[in-house]
Each structure stands twice: as structure tokens, then as C-alpha cells.
C-alpha positions in Angstrom: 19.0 -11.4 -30.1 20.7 -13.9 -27.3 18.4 -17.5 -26.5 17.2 -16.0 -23.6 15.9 -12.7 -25.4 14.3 -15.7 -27.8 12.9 -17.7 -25.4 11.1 -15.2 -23.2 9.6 -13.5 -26.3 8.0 -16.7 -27.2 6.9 -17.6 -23.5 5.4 -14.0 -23.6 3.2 -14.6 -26.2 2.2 -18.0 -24.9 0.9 -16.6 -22.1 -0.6 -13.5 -23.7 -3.2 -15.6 -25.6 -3.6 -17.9 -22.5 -4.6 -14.8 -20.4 -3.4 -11.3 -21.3 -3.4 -10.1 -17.7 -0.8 -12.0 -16.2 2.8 -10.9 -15.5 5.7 -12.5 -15.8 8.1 -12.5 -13.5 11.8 -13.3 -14.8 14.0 -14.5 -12.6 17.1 -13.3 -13.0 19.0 -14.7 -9.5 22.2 -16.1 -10.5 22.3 -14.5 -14.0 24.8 -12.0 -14.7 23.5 -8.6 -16.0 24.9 -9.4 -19.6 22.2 -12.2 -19.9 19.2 -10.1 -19.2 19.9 -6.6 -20.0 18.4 -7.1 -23.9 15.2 -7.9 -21.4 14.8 -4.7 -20.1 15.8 -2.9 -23.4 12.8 -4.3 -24.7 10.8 -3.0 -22.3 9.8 -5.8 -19.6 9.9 -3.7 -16.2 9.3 -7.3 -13.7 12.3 -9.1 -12.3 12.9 -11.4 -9.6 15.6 -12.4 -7.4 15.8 -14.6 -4.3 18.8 -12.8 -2.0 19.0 -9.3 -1.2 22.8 -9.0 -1.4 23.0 -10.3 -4.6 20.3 -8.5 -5.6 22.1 -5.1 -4.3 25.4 -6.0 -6.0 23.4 -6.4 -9.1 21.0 -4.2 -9.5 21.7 -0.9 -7.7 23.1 0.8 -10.9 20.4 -0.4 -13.2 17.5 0.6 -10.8 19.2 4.4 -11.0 19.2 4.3 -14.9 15.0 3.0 -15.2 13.2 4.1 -12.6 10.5 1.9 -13.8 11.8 -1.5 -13.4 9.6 -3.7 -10.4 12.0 -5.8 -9.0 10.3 -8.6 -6.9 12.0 -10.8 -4.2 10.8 -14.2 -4.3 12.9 -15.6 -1.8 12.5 -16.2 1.8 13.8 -13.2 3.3 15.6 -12.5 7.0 14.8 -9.9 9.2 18.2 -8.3 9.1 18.1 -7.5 5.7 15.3 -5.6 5.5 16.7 -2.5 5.5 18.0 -2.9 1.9 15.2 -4.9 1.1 12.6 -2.1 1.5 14.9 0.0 -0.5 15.7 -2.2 -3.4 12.5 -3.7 -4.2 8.9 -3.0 -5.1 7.1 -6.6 -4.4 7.9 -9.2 -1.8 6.4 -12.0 -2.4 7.5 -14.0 0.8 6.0 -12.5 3.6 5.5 -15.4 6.4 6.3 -14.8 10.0 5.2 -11.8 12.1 8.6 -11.2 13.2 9.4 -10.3 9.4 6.1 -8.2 9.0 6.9 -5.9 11.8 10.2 -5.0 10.8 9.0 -4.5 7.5 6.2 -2.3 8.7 8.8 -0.4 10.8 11.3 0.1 8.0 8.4 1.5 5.7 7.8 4.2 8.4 12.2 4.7 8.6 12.2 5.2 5.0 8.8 7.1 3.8 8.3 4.2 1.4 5.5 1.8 0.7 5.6 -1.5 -1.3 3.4 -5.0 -1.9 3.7 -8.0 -0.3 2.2 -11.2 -1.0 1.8 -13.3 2.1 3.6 -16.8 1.5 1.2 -19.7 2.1 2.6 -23.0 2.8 -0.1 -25.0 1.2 1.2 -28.4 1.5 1.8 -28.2 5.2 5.5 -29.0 4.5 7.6 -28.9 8.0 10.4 -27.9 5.6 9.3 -25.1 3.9 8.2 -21.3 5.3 4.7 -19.8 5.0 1.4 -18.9 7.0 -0.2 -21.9 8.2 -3.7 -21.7 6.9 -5.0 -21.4 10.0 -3.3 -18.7 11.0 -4.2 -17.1 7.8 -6.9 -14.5 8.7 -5.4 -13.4 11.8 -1.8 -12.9 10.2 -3.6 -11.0 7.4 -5.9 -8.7 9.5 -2.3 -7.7 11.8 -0.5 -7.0 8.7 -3.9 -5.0 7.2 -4.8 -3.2 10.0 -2.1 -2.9 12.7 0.7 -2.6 10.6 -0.9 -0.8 7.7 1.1 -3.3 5.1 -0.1 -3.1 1.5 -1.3 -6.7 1.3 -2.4 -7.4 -2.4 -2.5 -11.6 -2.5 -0.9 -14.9 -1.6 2.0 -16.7 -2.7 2.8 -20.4 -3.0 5.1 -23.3 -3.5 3.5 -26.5 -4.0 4.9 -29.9 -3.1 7.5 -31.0 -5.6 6.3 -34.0 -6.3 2.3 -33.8 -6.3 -0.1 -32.3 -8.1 0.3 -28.2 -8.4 -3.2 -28.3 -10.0 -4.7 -29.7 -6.3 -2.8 -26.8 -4.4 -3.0 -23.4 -6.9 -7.0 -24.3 -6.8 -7.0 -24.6 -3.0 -4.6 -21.1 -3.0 -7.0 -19.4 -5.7 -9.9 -20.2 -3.4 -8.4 -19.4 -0.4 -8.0 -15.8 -1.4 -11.4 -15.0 -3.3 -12.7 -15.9 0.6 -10.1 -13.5 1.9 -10.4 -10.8 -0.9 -7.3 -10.7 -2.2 -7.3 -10.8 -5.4 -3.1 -10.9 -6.7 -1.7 -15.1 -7.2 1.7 -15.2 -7.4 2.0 -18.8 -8.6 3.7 -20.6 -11.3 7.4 -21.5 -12.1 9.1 -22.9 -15.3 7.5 -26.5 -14.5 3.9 -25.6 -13.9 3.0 -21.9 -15.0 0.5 -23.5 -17.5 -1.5 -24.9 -14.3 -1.2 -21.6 -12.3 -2.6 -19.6 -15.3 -5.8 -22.5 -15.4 -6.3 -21.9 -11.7 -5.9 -17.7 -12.0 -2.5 -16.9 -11.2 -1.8 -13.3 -12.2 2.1 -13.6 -11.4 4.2 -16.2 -12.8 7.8 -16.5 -11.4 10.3 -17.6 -14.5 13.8 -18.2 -14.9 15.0 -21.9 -16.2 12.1 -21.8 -19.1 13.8 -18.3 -20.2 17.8 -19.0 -19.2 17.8 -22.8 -19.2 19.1 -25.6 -17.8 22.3 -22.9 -16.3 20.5 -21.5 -13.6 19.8 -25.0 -11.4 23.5 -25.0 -11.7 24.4 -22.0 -9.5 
């Protein structure tokens, strides 16, 4: 059993008796198969990675071989790769421009396939950062609903780096019990503790299971 087989065992059962409901994401961009394989041995079916080519490269072959695996991408994602995008994963978590949600629609309809999206929320109004404005919410959620017949099951956020994640995951949590959606994905290595107070139901972790390594790459 490698550290990182150790280290997501015991974050599993940390969250467990914090709330038995929610799923952990690991994070696997930038890891090389050999440091997450005993993961899905084990039986955990939820992975996330940030860049469709990579994740292609990576995960093509191992997708064949367990059908079951979810892979989830978590990072912002371009309208040119969404071809391989709807046919690699099952969740993306960074919906945030109708541009993207057209093509995504469209690409559904090419391929016979549907998957979940999370719209992406930039909470902190951050001019550098991607996401639905809030305002624009409702509207963007109702086109995606209703025009483009996108399974939309939550919202997704980043909060500021360095302000309270407590003030913005509260905000998110509330934002979406007014929109009905009922899926969070929010928490990292940093704060998951905070997402999981404020209802999160999908936690996004990779340096609390691989380390320090993976700011590296």
C-alpha cells in the first residue's frame, strides 16, 4: 500500500463520518497512472483531471478495462476540445460560457451520449477567473435546461484564494436550493472541511491524497 493509497483511505473515512453522502473526487492531473491505479483496484470509480489531452493520453486504456469509472473534468474547458471531451468523461464540472454549452449540446446529439454538468459560478466576481456571473445565472441555466436539453445537476465553485471559503460555499449552497439544483461541487485539499459544513456533495482532491508533488507539475 503506496502513501497515496494511505492517505486517501484515511481522508475517506474522515469524510464518511462527517457526511456519508459526499464523493470524493481525486484528482489525478499530473499523476502518472502508477500513482493511482491501487485507487481504482480498491474500488473508488471518481477521478478528476483538468486537460482533455492529458486526460486522453492517460486514461483511454483504463476507461476500456472498467467501464465504471466517472471521470470528471474540473478544469476550464475550450470549445475545440469538446469532441473528446464528451467522449472521455462522464461530469464536467466547468460549464461557464454559452459558446461552450452549445457545442456541448451539439456534440451530445453527434455522439448519442448524455453526461452532467455543473455550471461553474464565479462567486467572488474575480475578473480573472471563468464562471456565470450571478446575474446571468437563471437565464444561462434555463437555455442550457430547456433549449439545449443539458443534464444540469448543480453549481461549481472556486472561491477567492485568500478570503473566506466559508462566506462564498454558503452564498453557492443558497444560490442553488433557490434554483433547485441540488449537486455542490465544492471543496479542495485546503477547505473541503468547510464545503462539507456548507453541503457540498462533491469534493475535488488531489495534494491532500498525492502531496506536496502535484503543485509541482
Amino acid at each position: 500500500m503506496n502513501q497515496s493509497h494511505k492517505q486517501f483511505l484515511n481522508l475517506s473515512d474522515e469524510v464518511k463520518l462527517l457526511n456519508k453522502n459526499i464523493k470524493i473526487i481525486v484528482v489525478t492531473k499530473s499523476q502518472s497512472l502508477e500513482n493511482f491505479v491501487s485507487l481504482i483496484r480498491l474500488g473508488h470509480l471518481d477521478f478528476g483531471e483538468n486537460r482533455v489531452q492529458e486526460t486522453k493520453k492517460k486514461w483511454s486504456n483504463v476507461l476500456t478495462a472498467n467501464s465504471k469509472l466517472n471521470l470528471h473534468l474540473i478544469g476550464h474547458l475550450q470549445t475545440n476540445k469538446v469532441t473528446d471531451a464528451i467522449s472521455l468523461f462522464n461530469y464536467i464540472h466547468t460549464l461557464d460560457s454559452e459558446k461552450l454549452a452549445l457545442a456541448l449540446s451539439n456534440e451530445e446529439k453527434r455522439k448519442n451520449r448524455k453526461i452532467k454538468y455543473f455550471i461553474q459560478i464565479n462567486v467572488g466576481e474575480e475578473s480573472q477567473k471563468t464562471g456565470i456571473e450571478l446575474r446571468h445565472l437563471k437565464s444561462f441555466k434555463e437555455y442550457c435546461l430547456h433549449e439545449l436539453q443539458l443534464n444540469i445537476i448543480g453549481l461549481m465553485c472556486i472561491p477567492p484564494a485568500k478570503l473566506d471559503s466559508f462566506i462564498f460555499f454558503k452564498k453557492l449552497a443558497t444560490i442553488a436550493k433557490q434554483e433547485n439544483l441540488y449537486e455542490l461541487s465544492m471543496g479542495m485539499s485546503d477547505d473541503y472541511k468547510t464545503a462539507i459544513q456548507c453541503g457540498s456533495t462533491y469534493l475535488r482532491i488531489g495534494r491532500a491524497i498525492f502531496g506536496e508533488r502535484a503543485l509541482n507539475n
